[in-house]
ROVEXPA-543964 format. One record per atom (N, C-alpha, C, CB): residue in three letters; x, y, z negated. Coordinates in steps of 0.001 Angstrom, whole numbers, plus 500000, padded with zeros to 6 digits. Glycine has a CB too. Layout:
BEGIN
ALAXYZ;...
//
This chain:
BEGIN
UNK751036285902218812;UNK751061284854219827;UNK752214283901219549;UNK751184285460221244;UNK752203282647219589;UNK753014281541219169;UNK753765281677220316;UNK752361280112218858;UNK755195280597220491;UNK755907280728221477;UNK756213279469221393;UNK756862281695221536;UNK755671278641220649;UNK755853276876220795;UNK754264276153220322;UNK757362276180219422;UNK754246275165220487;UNK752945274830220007;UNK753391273196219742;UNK751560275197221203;UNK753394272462218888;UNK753387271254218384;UNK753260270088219615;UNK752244271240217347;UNK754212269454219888;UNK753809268735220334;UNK753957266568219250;UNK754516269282221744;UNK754930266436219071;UNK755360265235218526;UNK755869265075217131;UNK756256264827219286;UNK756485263913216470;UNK757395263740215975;UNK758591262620216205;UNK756919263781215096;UNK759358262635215894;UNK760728261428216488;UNK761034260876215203;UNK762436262173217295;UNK761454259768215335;UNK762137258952214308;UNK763378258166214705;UNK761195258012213787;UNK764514258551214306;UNK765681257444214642;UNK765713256156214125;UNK766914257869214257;UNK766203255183215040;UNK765807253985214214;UNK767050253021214927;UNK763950253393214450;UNK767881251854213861;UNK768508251664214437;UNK767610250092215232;UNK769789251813213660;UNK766649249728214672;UNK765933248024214638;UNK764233248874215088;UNK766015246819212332;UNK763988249652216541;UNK762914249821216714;UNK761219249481216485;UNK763232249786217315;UNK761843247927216987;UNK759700247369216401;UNK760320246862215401;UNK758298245865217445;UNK760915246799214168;UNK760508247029213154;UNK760549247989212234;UNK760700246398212841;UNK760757249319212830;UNK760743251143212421;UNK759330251169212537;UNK761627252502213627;UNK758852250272213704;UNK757513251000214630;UNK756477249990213301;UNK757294250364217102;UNK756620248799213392;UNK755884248340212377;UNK755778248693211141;UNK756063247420212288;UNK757214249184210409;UNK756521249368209208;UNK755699251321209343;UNK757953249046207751;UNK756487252256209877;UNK755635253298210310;UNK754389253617210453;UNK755831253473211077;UNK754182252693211432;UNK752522252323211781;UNK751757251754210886;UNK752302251400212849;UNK752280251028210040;UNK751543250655208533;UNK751252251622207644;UNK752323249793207680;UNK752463252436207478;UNK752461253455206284;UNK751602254583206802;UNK754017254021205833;UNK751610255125208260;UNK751131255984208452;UNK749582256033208707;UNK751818256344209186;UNK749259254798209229;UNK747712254941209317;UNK747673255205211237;UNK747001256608208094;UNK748907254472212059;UNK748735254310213151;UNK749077253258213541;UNK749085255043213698;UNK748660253159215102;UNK749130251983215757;UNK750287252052216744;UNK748068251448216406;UNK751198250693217430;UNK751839250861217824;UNK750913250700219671;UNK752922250140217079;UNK751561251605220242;UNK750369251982221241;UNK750747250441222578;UNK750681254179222073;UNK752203249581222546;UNK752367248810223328;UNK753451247969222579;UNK752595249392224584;UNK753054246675222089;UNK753786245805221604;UNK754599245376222084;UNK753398245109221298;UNK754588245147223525;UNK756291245008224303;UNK756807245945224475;UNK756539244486225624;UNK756568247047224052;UNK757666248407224101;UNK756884249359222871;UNK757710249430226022;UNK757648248981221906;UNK757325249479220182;UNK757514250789220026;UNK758309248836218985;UNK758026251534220993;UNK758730252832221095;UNK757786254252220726;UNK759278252896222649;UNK756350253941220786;UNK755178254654220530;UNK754158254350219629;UNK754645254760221503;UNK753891255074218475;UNK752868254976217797;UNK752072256366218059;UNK753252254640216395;UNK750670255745218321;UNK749761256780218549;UNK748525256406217133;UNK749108256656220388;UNK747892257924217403;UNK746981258591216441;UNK745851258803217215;UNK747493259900215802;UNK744979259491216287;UNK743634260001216746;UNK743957261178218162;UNK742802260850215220;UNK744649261677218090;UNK745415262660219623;UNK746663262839219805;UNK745120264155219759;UNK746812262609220829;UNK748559263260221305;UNK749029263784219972;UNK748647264835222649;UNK748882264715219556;UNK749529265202218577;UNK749915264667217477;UNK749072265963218305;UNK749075263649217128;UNK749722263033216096;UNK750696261960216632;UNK748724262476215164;UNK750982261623217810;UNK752328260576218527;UNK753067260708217384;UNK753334261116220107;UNK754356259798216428;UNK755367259465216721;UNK755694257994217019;UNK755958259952215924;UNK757179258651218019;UNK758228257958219024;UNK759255257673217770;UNK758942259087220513;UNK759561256310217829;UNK760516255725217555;UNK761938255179218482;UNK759886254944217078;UNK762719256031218206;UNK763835256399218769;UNK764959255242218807;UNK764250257578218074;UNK765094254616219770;UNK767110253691219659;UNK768113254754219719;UNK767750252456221352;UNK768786254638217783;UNK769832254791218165;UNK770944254121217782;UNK769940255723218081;UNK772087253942217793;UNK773450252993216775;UNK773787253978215671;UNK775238252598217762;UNK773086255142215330;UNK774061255235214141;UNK773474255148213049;UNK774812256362214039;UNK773977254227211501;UNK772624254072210641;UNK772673255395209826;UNK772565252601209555;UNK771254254978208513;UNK771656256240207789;UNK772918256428206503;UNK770336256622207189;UNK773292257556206793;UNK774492257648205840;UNK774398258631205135;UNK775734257714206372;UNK773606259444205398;UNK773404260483203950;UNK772010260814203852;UNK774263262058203986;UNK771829261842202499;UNK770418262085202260;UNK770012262705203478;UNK770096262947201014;UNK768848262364203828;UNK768274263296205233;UNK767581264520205051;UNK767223262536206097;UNK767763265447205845;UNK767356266844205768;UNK766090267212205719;UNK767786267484206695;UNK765816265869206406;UNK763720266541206931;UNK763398264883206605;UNK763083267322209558;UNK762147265215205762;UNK761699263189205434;UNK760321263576205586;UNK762084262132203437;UNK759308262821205563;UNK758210262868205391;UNK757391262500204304;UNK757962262480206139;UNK756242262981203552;UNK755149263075202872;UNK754460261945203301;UNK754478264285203012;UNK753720261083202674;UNK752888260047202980;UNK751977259914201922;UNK753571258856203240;UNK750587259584202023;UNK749419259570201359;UNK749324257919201119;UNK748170260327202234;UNK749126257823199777;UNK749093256197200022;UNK747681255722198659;UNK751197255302199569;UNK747511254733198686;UNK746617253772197565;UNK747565253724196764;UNK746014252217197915;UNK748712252880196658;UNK749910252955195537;UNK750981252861196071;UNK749973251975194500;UNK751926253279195098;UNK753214253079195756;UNK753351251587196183;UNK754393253505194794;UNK752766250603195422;UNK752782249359195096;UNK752802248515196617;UNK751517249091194096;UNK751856249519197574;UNK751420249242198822;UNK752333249056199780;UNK750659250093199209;UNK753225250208199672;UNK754660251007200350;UNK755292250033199947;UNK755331252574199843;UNK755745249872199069;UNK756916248439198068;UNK756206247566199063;UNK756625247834195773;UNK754834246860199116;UNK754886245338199962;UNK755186245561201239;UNK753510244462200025;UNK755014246742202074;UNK755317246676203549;UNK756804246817203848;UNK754551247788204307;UNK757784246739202623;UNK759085246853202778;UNK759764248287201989;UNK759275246802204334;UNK759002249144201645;UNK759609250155201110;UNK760652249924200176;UNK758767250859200615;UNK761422250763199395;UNK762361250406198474;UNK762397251861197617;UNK763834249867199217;UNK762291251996196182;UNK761375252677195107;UNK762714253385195180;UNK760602251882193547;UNK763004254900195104;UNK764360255567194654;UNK764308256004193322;UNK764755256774195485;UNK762971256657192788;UNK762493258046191751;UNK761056257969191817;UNK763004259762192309;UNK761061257046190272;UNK759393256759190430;UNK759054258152189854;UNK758597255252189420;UNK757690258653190412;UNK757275259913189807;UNK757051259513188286;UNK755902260556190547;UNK756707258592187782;UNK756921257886186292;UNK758392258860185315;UNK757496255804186701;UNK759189258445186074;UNK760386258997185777;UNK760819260510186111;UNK761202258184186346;UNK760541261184187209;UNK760877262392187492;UNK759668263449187319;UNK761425262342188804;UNK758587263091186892;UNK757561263769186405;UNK757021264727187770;UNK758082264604185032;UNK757380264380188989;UNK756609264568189969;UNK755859264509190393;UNK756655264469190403;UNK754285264625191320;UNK753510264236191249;UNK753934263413192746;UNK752469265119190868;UNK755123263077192593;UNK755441262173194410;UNK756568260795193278;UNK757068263809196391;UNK756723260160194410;UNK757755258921194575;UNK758606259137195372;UNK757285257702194982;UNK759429258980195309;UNK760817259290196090;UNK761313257685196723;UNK762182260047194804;UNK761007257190197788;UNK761060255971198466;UNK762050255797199550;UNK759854255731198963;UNK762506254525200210;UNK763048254864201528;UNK762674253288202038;UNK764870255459201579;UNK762552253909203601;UNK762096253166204731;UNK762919251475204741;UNK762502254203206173;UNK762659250852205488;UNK763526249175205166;UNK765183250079205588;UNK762880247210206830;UNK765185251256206692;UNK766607251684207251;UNK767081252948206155;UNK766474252307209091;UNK766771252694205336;UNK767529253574204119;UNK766475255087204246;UNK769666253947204568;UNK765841255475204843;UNK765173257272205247;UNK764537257270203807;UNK763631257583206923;UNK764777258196203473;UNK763874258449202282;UNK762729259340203087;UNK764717259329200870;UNK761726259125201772;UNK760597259678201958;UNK759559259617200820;UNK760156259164203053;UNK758316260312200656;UNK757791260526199312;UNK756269260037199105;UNK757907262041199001;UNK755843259381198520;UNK754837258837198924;UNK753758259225197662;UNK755158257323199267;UNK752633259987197597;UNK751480260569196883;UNK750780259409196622;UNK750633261642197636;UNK750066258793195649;UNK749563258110195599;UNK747884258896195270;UNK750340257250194851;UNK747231258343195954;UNK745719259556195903;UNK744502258180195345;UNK745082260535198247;UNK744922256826195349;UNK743554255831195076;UNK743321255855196160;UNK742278256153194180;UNK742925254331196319;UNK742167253800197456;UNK740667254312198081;UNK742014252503197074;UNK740070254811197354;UNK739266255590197924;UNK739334256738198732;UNK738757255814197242;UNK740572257599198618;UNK740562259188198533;UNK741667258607200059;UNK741343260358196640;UNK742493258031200384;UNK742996257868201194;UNK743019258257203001;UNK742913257047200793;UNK743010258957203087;UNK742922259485204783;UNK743541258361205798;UNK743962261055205065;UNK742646258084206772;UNK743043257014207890;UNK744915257559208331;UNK741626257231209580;UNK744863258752208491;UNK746488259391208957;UNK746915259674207684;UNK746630260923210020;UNK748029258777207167;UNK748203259088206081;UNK749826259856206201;UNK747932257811205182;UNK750198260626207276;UNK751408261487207045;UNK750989262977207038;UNK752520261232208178;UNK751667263306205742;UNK750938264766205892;UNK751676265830204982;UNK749257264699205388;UNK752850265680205348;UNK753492266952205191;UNK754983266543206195;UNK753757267384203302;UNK755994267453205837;UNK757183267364206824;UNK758235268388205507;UNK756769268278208862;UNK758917267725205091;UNK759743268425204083;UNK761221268547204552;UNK759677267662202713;UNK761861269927204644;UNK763250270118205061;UNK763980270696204043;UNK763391270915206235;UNK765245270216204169;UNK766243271054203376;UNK766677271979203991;UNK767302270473202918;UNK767192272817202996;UNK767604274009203616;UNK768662274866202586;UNK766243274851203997;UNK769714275667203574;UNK770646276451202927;UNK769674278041202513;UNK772111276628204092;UNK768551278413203360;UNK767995279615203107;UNK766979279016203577;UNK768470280925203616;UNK765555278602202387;UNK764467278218203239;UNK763842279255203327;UNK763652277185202877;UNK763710280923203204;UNK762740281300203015;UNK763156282178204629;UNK762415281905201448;UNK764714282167205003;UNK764687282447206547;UNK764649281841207361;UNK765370282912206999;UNK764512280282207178;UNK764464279348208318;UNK763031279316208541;UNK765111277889208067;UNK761693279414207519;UNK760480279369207275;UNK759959280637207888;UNK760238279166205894;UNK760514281388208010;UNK760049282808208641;UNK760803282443210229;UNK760824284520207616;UNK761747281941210503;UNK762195281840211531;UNK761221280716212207;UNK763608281630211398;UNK760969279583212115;UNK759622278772212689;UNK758461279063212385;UNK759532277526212402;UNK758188280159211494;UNK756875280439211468;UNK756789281443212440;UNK756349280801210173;UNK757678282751212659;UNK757549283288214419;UNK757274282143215568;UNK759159284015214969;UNK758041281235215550;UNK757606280856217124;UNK756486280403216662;UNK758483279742218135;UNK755539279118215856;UNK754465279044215716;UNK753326279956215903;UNK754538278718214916;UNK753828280860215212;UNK752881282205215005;UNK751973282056213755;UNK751837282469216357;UNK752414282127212777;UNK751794281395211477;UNK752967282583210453;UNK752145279076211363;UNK752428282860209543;UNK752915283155208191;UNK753117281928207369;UNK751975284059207484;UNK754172282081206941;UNK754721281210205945;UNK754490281757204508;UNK756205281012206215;UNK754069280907203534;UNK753677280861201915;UNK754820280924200935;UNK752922279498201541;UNK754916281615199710;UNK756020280464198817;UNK755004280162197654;UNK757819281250198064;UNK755629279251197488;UNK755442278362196087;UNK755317279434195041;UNK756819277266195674;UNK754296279639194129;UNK754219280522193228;UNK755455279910191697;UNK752399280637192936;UNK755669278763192032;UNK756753278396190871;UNK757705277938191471;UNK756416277411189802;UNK758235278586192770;UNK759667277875192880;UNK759796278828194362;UNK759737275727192990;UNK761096277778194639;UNK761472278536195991;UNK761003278049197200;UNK762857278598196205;UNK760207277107197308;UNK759466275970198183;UNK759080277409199018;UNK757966274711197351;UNK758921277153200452;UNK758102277743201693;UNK757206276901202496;UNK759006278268202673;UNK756112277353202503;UNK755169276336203764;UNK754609277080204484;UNK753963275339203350;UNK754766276093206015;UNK753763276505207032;UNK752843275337207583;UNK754515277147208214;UNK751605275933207394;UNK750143275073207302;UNK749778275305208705;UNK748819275673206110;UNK748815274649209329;UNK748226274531210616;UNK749123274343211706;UNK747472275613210885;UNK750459274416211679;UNK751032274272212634;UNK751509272986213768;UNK751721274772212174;UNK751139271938213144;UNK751758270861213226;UNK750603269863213660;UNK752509270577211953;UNK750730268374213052;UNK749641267348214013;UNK748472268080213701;UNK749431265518213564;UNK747689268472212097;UNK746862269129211958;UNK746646270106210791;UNK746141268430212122;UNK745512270556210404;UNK745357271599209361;UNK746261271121208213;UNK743791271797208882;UNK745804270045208252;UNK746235268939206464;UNK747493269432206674;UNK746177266681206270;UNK748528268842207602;UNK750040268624207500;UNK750690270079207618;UNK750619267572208744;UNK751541270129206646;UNK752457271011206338;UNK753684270998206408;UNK752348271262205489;UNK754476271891206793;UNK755840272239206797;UNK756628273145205777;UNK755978272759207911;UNK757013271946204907;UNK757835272430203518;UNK759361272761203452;UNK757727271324202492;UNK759556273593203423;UNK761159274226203022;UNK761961274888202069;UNK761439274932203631;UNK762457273962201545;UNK763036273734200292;UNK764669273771199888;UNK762563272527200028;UNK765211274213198741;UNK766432274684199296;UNK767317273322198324;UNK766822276666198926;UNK768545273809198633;UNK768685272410198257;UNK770626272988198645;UNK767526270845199463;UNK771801272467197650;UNK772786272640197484;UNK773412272307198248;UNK773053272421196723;UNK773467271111198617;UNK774751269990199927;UNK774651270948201273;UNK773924267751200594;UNK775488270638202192;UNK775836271409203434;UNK775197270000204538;UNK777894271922203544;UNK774819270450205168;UNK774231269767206297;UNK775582269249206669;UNK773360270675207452;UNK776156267564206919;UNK776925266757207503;UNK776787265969208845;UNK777072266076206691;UNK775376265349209002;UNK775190264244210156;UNK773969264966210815;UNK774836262477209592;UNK773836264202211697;UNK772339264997212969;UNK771453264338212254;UNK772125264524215062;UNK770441264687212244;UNK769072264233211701;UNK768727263576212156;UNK768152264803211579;UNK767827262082211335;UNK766954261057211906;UNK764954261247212059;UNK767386259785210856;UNK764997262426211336;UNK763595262584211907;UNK763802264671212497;UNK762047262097210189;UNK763013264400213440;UNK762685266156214696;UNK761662265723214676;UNK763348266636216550;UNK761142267071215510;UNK759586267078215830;UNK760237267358217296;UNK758304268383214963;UNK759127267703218307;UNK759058268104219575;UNK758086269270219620;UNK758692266986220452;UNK758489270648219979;UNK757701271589220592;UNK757465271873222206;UNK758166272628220065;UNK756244272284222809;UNK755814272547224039;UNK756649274378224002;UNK753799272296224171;UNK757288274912224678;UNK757715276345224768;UNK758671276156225945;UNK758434277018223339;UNK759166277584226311;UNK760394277885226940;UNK761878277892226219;UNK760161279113227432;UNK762659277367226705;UNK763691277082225771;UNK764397278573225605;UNK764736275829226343;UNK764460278995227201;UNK764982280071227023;UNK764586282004225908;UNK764994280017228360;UNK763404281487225536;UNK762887282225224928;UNK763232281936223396;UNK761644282217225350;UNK763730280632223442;UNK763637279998221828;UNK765513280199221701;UNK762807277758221661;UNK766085280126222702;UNK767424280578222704;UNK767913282283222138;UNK767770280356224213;UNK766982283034223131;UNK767064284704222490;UNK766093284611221515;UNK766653286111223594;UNK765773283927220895;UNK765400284005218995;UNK766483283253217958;UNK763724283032218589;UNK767332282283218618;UNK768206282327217524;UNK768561280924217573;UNK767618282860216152;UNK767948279882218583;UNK768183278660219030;UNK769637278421219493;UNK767262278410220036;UNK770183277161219019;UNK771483276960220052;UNK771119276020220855;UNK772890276527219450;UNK772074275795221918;UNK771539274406222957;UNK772589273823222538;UNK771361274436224806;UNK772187272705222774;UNK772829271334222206;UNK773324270802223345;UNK771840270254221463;UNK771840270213224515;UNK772189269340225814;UNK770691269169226410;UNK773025267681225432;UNK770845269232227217;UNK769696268565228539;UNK769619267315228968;UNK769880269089229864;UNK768109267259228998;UNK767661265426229459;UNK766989266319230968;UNK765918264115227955;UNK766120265372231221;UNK765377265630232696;UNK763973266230232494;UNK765169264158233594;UNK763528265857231498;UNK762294266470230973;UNK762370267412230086;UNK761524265647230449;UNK763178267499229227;UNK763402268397227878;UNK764536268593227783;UNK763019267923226596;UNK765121269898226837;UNK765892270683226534;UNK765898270337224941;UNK765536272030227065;UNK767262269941224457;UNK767475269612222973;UNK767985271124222377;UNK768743268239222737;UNK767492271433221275;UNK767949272920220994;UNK768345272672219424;UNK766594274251221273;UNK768688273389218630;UNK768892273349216855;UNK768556274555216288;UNK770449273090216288;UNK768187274828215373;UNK767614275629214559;UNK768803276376213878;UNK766682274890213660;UNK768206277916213182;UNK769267278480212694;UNK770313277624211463;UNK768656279727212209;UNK769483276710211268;UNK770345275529210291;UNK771164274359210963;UNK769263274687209348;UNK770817274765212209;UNK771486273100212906;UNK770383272059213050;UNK772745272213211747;UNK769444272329212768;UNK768015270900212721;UNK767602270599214188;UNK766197271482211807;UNK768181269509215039;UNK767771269127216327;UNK766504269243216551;UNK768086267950216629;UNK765941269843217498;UNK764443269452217949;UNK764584269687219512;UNK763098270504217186;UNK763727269550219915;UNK763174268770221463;UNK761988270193222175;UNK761894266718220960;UNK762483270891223253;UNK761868271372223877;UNK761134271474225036;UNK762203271737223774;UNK759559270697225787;UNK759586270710226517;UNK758891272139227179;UNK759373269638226601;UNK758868272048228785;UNK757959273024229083;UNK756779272896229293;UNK758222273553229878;UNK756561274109229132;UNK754815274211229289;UNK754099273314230927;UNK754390276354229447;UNK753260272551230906;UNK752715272239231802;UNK752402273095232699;UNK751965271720231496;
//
């Protein structure tokens, strides 16, 4: 039995409708109210993301970026992207890109045909131990987590907007420095996510901000 269930994703942004515009381009959504850019919606709730005001920009590599399905990188480059690590060069089968506000992120190029209307579809984190942070969100989900048969990569599948999108955890040398510009939001009890290993951070009126055994902010509301 899961003990959270997917609800969102967040994006910090310091220049909102234009986070929300180029987002909503790349991702294959819309912005749900043009005088308040603050929401891009999908085919269901679940696929929401909220584009966040905040003042602080980005200043280091970010912990958690997102996967994006695209026609070409070429596409990403005209809506403003900016090229870091062409897979040309790093023999990846990704691009290593970042948003007009510096976020990196990785963009698959699949041809214009093969292209999915939602084109975000994975969620990649760093990590000091991914294979206990991956077992640690795969309990509350309620999902088994995978590894990579050639590396140390961990994923958890179905958990998230849908089957497609995955949650990759990957390990990675640097020490976590600044709060993260992209969280998700889970539906659970906080207090239940606290006696598993959650810290609290701070309280809003609707939700409970909690961090992961790594420090990774996310958003708890309660169950309806």
């Amino acid at each position: 039995m899961s003990l959270v269930t997917w609800q969102d994703l967040c994006i910090d942004a310091l220049d909102v409708g234009a986070q929300s515009r180029f987002w909503s381009a790349v991702g294959g959504l819309e912005v749900a109210d043009p005088a308040d850019p603050d929401r891009l919606s999908g085919p269901t709730p679940r696929h929401t993301v909220w584009v966040n005001q905040v003042d602080r920009p980005h200043r280091v590599k970010n912990r958690l970026h997102l996967d994006v399905d695209c026609a070409s990188v070429d596409d990403l480059v005209a809506l403003g992207a900016t090229v870091l690590a062409p897979s040309s060069e790093t023999g990846f089968a990704w691009t290593v890109l970042a948003d007009p506000e510096g976020n990196e992120f990785c963009g698959f190029e699949r041809g214009a045909d093969k292209v999915p209307d939602y084109r975000l579809h994975g969620v990649a984190i760093d990590c000091a131990d991914p294979e206990h942070l991956a077992q640690w969100w795969g309990e509350l989900f309620g999902a088994a987590p995978t590894r990579d048969p050639q590396g140390d990569w961990w994923t958890l599948t179905g958990v998230a907007v849908d089957d497609r999108m995955t949650l990759d955890f990957g390990p990675v040398p640097e020490p976590r420095t600044e709060p993260n510009r992209l969280h998700w939001d889970v539906v659970g009890r906080a207090e239940e996510l606290l006696a598993r290993g959650a810290t609290h951070l701070w309280d809003q009126p609707q939700w409970t901000v909690l961090a992961d055994p790594e420090g990774n902010e996310f958003c708890v509301f309660p169950p309806s």
